[in-house]
C-alpha positions in Angstrom: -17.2 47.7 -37.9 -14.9 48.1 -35.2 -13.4 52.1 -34.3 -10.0 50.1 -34.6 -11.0 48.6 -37.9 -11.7 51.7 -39.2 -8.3 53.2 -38.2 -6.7 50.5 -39.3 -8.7 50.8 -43.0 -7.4 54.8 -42.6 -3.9 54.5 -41.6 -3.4 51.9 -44.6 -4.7 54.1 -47.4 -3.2 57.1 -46.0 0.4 55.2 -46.1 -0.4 53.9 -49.5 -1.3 57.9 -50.6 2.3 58.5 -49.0 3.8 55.4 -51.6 4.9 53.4 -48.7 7.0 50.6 -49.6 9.2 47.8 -48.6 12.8 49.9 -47.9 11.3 53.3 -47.6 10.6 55.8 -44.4 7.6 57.7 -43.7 7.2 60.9 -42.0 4.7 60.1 -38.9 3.4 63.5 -38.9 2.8 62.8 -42.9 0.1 60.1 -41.3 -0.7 61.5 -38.2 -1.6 64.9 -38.7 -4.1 64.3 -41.6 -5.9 61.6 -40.0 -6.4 63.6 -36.7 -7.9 66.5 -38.9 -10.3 63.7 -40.0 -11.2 62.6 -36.8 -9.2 60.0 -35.1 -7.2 60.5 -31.7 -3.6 59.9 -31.5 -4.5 57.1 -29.4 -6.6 55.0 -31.8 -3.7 55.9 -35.0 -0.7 54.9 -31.9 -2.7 51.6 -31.6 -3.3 50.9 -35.0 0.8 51.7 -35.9 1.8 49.7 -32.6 -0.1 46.6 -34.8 1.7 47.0 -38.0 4.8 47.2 -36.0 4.1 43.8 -34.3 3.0 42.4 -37.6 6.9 43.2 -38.7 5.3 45.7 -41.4 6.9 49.0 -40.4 8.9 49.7 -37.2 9.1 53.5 -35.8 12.6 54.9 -36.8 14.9 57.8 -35.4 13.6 61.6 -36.5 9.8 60.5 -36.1 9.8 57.9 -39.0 8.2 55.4 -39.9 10.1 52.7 -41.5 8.3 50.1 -44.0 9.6 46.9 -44.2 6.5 45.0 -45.4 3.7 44.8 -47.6 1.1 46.9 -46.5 -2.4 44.9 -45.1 -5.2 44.5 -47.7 
């Protein structure tokens, strides 16, 4: 498996642990710090949100949100 696969698997559950849903905002350090304290760089969690955002799933927001407009990736 892939380093950005394995982000990817990461950043997911951690959103779904936050209860990220269509309509709703995320803090980024809610996702960000955790997962660097597990061992990703910002880098490889930027790449993995830059993604999502192209997929139209979340788009980054004003105040360092994250803002959830799609059903999160299986």
């Amino acid at each position: 498996m892939s380093r950005f696969a394995e982000t990817e698997i990461a950043v997911v559950a951690r959103l779904r642990t936050l209860k990220a849903a269509p309509e709703t905002a995320i803090n980024l350090s809610d996702v960000a710090e955790p997962m660097r304290a597990a061992g990703f760089t910002s880098d490889e969690i930027k790449a993995v949100l830059d993604a999502l955002e192209q997929d139209r799933i979340l788009s980054y927001g004003p105040g360092n949100r994250l803002l959830i407009h799609g059903e999160l990736p299986d």
